[in-house]
C-alpha positions as CSV (number, residue, x, y, z in Angstrom):
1,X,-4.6,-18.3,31.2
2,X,-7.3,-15.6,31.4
3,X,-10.7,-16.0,29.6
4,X,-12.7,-13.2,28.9
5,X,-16.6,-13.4,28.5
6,X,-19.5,-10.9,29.1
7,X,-20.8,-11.6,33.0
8,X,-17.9,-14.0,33.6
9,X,-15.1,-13.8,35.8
10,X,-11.3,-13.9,34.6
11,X,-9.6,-17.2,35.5
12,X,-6.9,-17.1,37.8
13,X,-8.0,-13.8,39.5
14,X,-9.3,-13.7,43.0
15,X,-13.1,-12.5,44.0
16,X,-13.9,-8.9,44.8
17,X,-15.9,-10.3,47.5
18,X,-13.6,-11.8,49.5
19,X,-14.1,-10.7,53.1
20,X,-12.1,-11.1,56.3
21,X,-13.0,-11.2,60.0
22,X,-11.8,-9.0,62.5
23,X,-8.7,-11.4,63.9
24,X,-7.9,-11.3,59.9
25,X,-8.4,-14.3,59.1
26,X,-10.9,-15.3,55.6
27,X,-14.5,-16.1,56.5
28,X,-14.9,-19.6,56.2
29,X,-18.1,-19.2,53.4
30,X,-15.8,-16.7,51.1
31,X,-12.8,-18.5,51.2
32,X,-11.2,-18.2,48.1
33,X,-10.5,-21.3,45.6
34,X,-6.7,-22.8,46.4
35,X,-6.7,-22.2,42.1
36,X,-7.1,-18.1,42.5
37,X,-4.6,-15.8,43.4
38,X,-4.0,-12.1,43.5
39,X,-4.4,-10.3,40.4
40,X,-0.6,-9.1,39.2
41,X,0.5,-5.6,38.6
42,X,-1.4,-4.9,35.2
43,X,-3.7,-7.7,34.5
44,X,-6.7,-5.5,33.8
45,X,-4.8,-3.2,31.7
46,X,-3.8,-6.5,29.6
47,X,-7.3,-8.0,29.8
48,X,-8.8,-4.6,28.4
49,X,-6.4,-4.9,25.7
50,X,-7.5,-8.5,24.9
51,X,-11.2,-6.8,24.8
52,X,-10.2,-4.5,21.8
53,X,-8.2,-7.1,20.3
54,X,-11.0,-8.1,17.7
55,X,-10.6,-9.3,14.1
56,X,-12.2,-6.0,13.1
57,X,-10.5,-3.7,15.2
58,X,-7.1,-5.3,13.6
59,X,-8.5,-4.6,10.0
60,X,-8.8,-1.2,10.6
61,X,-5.6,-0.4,12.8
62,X,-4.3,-2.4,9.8
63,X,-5.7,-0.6,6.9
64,X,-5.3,2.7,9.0
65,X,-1.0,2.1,8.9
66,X,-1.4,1.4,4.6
67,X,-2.9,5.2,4.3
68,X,-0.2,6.1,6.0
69,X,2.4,4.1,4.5
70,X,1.3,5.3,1.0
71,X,0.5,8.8,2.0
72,X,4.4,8.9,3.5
73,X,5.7,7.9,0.1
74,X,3.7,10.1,-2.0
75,X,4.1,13.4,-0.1
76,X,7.3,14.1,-1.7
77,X,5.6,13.6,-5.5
78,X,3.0,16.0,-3.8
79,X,6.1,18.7,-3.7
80,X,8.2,17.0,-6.2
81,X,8.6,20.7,-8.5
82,X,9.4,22.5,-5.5
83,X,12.5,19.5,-4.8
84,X,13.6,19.6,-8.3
85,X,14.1,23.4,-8.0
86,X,15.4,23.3,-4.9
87,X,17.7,20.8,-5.5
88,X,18.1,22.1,-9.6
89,X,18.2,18.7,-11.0
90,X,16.8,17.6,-14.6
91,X,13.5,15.4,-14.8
92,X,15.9,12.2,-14.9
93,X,17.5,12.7,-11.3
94,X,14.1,13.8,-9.9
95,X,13.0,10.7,-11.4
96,X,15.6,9.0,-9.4
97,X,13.8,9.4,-6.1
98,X,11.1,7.0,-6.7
99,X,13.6,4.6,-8.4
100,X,15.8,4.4,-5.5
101,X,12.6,4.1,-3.5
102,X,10.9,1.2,-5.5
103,X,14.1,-0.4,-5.2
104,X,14.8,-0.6,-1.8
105,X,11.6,-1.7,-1.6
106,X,11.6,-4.0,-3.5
107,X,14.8,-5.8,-2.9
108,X,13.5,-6.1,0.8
109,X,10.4,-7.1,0.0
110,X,11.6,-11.3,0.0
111,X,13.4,-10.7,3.5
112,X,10.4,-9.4,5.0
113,X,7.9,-11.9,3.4
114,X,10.6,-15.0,4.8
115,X,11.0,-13.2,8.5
116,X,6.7,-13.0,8.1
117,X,6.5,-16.5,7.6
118,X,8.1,-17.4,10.6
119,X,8.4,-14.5,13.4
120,X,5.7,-12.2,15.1
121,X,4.5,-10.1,12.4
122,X,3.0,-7.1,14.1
123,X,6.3,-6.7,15.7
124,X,8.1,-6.6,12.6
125,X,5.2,-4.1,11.4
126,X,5.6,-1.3,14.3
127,X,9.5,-1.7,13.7
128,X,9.1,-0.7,10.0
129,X,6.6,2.0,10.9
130,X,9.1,3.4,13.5
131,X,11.9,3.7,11.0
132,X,10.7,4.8,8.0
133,X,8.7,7.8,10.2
134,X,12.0,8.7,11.7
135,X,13.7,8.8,8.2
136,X,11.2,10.9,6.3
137,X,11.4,13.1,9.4
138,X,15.0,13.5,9.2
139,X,15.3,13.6,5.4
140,X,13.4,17.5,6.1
141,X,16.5,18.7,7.3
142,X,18.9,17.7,4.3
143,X,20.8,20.7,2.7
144,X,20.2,21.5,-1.1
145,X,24.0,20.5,-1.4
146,X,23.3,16.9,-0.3
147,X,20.9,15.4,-3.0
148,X,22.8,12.4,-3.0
149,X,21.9,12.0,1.1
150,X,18.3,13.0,-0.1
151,X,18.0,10.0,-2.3
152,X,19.3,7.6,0.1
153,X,16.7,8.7,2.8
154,X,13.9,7.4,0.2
155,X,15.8,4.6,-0.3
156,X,15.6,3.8,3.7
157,X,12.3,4.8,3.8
158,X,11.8,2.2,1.5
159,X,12.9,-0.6,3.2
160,X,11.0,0.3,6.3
161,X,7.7,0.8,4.3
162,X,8.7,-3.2,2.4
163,X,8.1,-4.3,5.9
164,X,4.2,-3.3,6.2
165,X,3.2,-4.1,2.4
166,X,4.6,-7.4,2.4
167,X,3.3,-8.7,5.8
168,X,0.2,-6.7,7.0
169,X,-2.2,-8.4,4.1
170,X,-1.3,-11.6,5.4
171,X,-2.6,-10.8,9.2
172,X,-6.2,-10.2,7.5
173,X,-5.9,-13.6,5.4
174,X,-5.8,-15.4,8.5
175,X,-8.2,-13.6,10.4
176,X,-11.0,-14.0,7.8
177,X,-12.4,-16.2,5.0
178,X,-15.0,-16.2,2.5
179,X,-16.5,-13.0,1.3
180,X,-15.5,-11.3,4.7
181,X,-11.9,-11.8,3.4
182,X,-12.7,-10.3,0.1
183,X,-14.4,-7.4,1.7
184,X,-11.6,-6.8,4.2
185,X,-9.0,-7.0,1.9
186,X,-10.8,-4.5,-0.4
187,X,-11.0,-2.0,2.9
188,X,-7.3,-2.8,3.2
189,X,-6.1,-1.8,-0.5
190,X,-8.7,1.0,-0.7
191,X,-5.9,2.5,1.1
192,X,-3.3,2.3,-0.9
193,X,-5.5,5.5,-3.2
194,X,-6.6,6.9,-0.6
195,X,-3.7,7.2,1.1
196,X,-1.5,8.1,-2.1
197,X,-4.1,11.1,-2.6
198,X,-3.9,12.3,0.6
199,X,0.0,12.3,0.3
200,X,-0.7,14.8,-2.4
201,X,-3.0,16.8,-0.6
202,X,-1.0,16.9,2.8
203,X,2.4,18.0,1.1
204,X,0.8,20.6,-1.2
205,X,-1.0,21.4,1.9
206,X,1.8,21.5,4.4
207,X,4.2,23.4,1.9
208,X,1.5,26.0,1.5
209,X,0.2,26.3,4.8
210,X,4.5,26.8,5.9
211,X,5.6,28.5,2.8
212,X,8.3,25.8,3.2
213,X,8.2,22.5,1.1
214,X,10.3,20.8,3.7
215,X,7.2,20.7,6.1
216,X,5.4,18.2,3.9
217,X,8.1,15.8,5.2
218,X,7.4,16.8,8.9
219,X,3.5,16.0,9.5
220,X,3.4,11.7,8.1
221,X,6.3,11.2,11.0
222,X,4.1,11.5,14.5
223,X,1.0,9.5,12.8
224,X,3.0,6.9,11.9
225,X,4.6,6.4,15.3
226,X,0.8,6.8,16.4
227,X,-0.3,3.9,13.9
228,X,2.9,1.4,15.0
229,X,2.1,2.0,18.6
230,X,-2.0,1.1,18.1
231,X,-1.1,-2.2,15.8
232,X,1.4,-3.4,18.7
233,X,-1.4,-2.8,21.5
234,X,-4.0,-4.0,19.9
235,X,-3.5,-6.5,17.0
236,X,-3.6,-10.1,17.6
237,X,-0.8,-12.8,16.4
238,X,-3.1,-15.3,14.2
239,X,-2.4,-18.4,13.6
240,X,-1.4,-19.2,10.5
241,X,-4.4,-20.2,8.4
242,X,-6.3,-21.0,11.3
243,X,-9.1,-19.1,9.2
244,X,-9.1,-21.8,6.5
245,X,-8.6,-24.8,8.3
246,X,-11.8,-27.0,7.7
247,X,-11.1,-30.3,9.5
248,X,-7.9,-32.0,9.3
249,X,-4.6,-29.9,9.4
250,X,-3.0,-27.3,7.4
251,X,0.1,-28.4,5.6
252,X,3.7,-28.1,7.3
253,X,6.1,-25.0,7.0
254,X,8.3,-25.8,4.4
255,X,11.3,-24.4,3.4
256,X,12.3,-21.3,1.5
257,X,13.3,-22.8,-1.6
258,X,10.4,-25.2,-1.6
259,X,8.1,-22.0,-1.0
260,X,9.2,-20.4,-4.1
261,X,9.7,-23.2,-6.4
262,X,5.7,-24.0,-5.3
263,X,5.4,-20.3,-6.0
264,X,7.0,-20.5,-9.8
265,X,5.1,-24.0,-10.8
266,X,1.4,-22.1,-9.7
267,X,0.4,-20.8,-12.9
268,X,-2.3,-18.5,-11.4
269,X,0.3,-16.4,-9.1
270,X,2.8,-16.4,-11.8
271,X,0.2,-14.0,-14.6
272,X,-1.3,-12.2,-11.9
273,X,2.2,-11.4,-10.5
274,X,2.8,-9.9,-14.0
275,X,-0.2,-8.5,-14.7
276,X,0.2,-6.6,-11.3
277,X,3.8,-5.5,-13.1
278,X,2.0,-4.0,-15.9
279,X,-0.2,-1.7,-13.3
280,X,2.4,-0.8,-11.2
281,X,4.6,0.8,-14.2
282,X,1.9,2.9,-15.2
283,X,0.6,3.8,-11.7
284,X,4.3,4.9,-11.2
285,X,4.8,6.7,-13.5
286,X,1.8,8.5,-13.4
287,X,1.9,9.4,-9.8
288,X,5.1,10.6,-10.1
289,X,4.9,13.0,-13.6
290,X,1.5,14.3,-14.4
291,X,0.7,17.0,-11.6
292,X,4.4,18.1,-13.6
293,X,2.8,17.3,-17.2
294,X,-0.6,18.5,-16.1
295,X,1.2,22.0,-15.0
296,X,3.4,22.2,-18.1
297,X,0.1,21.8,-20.3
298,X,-1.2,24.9,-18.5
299,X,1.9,26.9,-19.4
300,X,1.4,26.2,-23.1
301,X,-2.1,27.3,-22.7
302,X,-0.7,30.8,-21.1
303,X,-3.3,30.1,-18.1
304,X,-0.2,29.8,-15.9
305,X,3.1,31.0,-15.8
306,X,6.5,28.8,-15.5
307,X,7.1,28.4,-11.5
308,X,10.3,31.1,-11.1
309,X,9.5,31.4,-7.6
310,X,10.6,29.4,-4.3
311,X,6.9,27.9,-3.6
312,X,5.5,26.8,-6.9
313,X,1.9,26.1,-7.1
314,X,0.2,23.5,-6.1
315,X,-3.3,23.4,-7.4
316,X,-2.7,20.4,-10.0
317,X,-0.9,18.0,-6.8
318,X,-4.3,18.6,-5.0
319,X,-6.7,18.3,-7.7
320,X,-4.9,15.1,-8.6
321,X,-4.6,14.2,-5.0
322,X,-8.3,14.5,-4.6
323,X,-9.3,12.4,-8.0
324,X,-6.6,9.5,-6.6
325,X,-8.6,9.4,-3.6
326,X,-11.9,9.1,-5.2
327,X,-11.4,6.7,-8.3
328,X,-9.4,4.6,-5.3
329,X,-12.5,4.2,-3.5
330,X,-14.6,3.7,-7.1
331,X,-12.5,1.3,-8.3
332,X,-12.2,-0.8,-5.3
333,X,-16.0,-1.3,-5.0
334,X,-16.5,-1.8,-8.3
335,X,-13.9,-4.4,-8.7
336,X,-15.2,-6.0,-5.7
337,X,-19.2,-6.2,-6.3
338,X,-18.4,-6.7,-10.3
339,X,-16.1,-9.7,-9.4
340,X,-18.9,-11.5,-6.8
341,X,-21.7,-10.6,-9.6
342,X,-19.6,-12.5,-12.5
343,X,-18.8,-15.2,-10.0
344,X,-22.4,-16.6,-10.0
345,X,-21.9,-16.8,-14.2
346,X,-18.0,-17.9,-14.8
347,X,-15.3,-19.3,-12.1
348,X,-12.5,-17.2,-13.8
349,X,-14.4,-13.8,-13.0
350,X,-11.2,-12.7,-10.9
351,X,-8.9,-12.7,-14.2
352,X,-11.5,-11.6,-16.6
353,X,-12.5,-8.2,-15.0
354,X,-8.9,-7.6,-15.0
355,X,-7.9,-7.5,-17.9
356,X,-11.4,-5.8,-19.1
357,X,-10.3,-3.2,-16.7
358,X,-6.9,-2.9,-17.8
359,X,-7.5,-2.8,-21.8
360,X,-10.1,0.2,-20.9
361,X,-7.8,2.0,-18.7
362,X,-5.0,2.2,-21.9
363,X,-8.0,3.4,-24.3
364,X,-8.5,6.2,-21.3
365,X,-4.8,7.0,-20.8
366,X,-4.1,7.6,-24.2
367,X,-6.8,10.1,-24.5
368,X,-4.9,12.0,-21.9
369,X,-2.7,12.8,-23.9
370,X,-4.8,13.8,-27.0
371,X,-6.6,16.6,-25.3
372,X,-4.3,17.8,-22.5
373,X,-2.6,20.2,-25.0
374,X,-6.3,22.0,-25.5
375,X,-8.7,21.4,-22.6
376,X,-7.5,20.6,-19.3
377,X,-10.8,19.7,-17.9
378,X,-11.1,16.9,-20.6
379,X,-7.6,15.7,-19.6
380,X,-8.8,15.1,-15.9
381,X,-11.9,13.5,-17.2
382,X,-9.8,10.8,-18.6
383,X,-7.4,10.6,-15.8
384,X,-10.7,9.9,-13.8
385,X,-12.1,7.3,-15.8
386,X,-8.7,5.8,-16.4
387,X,-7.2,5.4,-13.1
388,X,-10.8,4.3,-11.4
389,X,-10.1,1.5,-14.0
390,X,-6.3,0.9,-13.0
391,X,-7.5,0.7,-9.1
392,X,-10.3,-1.9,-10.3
393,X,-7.0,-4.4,-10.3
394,X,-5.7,-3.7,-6.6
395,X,-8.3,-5.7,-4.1
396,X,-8.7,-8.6,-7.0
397,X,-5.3,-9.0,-7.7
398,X,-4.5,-9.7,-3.9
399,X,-7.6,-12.1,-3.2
400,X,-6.7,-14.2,-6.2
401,X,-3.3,-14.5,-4.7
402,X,-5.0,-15.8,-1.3
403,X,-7.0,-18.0,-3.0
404,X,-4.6,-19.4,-4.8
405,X,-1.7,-19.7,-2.3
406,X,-1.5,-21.6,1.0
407,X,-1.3,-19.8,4.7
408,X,1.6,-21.3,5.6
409,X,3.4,-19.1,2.6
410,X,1.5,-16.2,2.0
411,X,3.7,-13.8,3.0
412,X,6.4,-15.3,1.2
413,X,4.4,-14.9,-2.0
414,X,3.0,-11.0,-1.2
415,X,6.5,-9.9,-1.0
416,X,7.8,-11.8,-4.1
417,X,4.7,-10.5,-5.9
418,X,5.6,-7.3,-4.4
419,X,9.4,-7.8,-5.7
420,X,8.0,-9.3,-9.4
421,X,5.4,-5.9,-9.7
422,X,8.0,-3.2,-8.5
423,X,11.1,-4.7,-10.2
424,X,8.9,-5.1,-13.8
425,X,6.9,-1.7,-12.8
426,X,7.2,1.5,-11.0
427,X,10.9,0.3,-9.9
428,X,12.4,1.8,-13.1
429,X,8.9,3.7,-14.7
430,X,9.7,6.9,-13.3
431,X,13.6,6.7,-13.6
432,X,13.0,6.3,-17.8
433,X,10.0,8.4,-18.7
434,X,12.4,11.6,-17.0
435,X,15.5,10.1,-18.9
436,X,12.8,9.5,-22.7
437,X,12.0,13.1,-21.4
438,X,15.5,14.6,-21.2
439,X,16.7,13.1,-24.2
440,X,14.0,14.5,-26.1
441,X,14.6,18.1,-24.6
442,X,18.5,17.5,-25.8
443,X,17.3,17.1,-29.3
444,X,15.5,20.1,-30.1
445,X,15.7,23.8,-29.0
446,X,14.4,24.3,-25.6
447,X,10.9,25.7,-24.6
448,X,8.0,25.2,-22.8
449,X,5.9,23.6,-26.0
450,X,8.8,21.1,-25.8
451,X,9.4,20.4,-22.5
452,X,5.3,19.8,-22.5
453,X,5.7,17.5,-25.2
454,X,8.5,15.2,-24.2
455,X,7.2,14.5,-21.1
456,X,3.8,14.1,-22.9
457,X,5.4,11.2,-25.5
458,X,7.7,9.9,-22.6
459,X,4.6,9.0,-20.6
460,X,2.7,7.2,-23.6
461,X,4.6,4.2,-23.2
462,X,2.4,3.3,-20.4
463,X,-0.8,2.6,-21.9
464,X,1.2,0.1,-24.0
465,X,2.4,-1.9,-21.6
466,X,-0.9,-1.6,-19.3
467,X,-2.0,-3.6,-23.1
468,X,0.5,-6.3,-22.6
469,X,-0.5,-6.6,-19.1
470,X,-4.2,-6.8,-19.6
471,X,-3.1,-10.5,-22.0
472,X,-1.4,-11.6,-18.9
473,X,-4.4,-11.1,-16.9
474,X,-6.6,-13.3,-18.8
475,X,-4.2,-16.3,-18.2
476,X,-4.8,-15.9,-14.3
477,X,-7.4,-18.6,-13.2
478,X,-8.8,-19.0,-9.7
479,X,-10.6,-22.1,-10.7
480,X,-7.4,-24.4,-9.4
481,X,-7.8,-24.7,-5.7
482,X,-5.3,-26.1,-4.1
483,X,-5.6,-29.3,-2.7
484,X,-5.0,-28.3,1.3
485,X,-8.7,-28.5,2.7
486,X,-8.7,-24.9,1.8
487,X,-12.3,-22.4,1.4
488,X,-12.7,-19.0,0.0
């Protein structure tokens, strides 16, 4: 085996100094060892690799393949007017898209987490990467005919994205511990905002840049490939929990159905799973219909007209795109230096800034809808304020879970986690705000005050489950190590 070190030689590789004598034979002082041999046929390619192949460098491939995970699903609710008109389907079907998508995704999700357990992990990464790019690449070139073959492409895509959310986390809990695993982690969900807002931006972008919405689809494809190549070259296979062994040994594998019956007795995993339900509903929702809500409110106010035309504008996707990106990065820091600051006062920080996050975000949603009908500018004020609170949740919620959860499972318990947040959450959020919306445009006479004002009263079921979820929270506690030889 080949060591690397700065000044050393590579085992098992023969001298550069090596020198032979005219009648060819080896001079008798530079001999070489009877343990060296001729370097094969790309061992320095493969020892350069193993250079790169830090614990850093693998956070940041890592992190780099979640933007573009969540940028790939949210380019479509970057251009989502421009499908429903090219399609000409009601807010219900259109609504249908990120159903479909969630639950794919969802229903997945366990598979993944028990191959993750158990096989090489960045090789089931780069093989979700490689399929959901070539999906969303091919899904560009569906006729307005097949909507039905449109909505199974998200459905695919979702599947092959199940594969990255459900595994890639795990990688960084075993490659770091302590405060450098809360800091990573952070990094690592800071792209799940950053990378939805820049879905908005590239497909609003892309469509207007092509005057052709399908384009939006056709730019997350070669990046992705890009991304799945980079993790297979140059992130490592950890051991499993070799980052938190502290003397003796980590616990055995155990079986599936032990996993998740340890996983349903652990009373901290169980309300943060459910908490994380609450969040993902309204994040949903949200991401999928206010740029929509945010233009209707605009046609009320006569400071736009109705979109009648084949590329419909796309100034609320990127102004919305933008503010994702930003309260993504606020909230992530300040969850994660609010969280270490009310650790040195109270050992259930974690759960506490959740929920205090949570029951401000509803207070901020529903103000949304109290001045959007007025004053747009007010009404992205409080989408600021609210979702920098929603994000607050993402990088806590995932290092209670690897504090409270062994190595030797942790995969198992991101992707039912994963399964418990999208199936309670934005697996049927966007489906039944469009359906609330229609049903309400069936019962009165048709207009654009109306249309405004279903989807407005639709939408303000979230804040009131983001309520519920914020009671949850507070019944997470990290105090309960688990008794495995186990640090922070």
């Amino acid at each position: 085996m080949c060591v690397e070190s700065d000044g050393c030689e590579i085992e098992g590789c023969s001298s550069s100094d090596e020198v032979r004598t005219l009648s060819g034979s080896m001079s008798p002082g530079l001999r070489s060892s009877p343990d060296l041999h001729p370097c094969k046929p790309g061992q320095k390619f493969r020892d350069a690799l193993l250079r790169c192949r830090s614990p850093l460098a693998a956070a940041v491939f890592l992190s780099f393949g979640n933007v573009l995970n969540y940028m790939d699903r949210y380019t479509v609710t970057g251009v989502l007017l421009d499908i429903q008109r090219h399609f000409q389907v009601s807010d219900g079907r259109i609504g249908l898209l990120q159903t479909v998508f969630i639950c794919s995704f969802m229903v997945a999700a366990p598979i993944f987490g028990y191959l993750g357990d158990r096989f090489n992990r960045k090789v089931i990464l780069s093989c979700g990467i490689f399929f959901w790019s070539i999906i969303t690449l091919s899904s560009s070139f569906i006729g307005k005919e097949y909507y039905w073959l449109f909505v199974l492409s998200r459905g695919l895509v979702g599947i092959g994205e199940s594969s990255y959310s459900s595994i890639s986390p795990t990688i960084i809990g075993d490659l770091f511990t302590n405060n450098k695993r809360t800091m990573m982690l952070s990094v690592f969900y800071l792209a799940i905002p950053l990378g939805s807002g820049l879905g908005y931006i590239l497909g609003a972008g892309a469509k207007d840049a092509a005057g052709d919405w399908h384009w939006a689809l056709r730019v997350s494809p070669p990046l992705g490939i890009t991304a799945g190549a980079l993790i297979l070259l140059f992130v490592p296979e950890p051991k499993r929990g070799s980052a938190d062994q502290t003397g003796g040994c980590l616990k055995t594998r155990t079986s599936w159905v032990c996993d998740m019956k340890a996983l349903a007795k652990n009373r901290s995993y169980v309300f943060s799973s459910l908490a994380s339900a609450s969040v993902s509903f309204a994040t949903g929702a949200f991401g999928m219909w206010i740029p929509i809500y945010l233009t209707r409110a605009q046609v009320v106010q006569k400071t736009v007209d109705d979109c009648t035309t084949d590329v419909c504008s796309s100034t609320d996707s990127f102004i919305f795109g933008a503010i994702t990106c930003v309260t993504g990065l606020l909230g992530v820091v300040i969850g994660a230096a609010t969280t270490r600051f009310c650790r040195q006062r109270t050992e259930r920080a974690d759960p506490l800034v959740c929920a205090v996050s949570m029951l401000g975000s509803a207070i901020f949603i529903c103000l949304i809808f109290v001045v959007a009908k007025k004053n747009i500018a007010g009404a992205y004020v409080c989408i600021f304020i609210g979702e920098t609170l929603l994000f607050v949740n993402w990088a806590i919620t995932a290092d209670i879970l690897m504090f409270v959860v062994i190595p030797t499972r942790r995969a198992t318990a991101v992707a039912f986690q994963s399964f418990i947040s999208h199936l309670l959450g934005d697996a049927g959020s966007p489906y039944l705000i469009g359906q609330i919306s229609d049903r309400l445009q069936a019962s009165y006479t048709t207009s654009a005050l109306w249309r405004f004002l279903s989807l407005g009263y639709a939408l303000m079921l979230c804040p009131f489950i983001i309520r519920e979820g914020r009671k949850t929270a507070e019944q997470a506690d990290t105090t309960a190590l688990l008794s495995s030889g186990m640090t922070r």
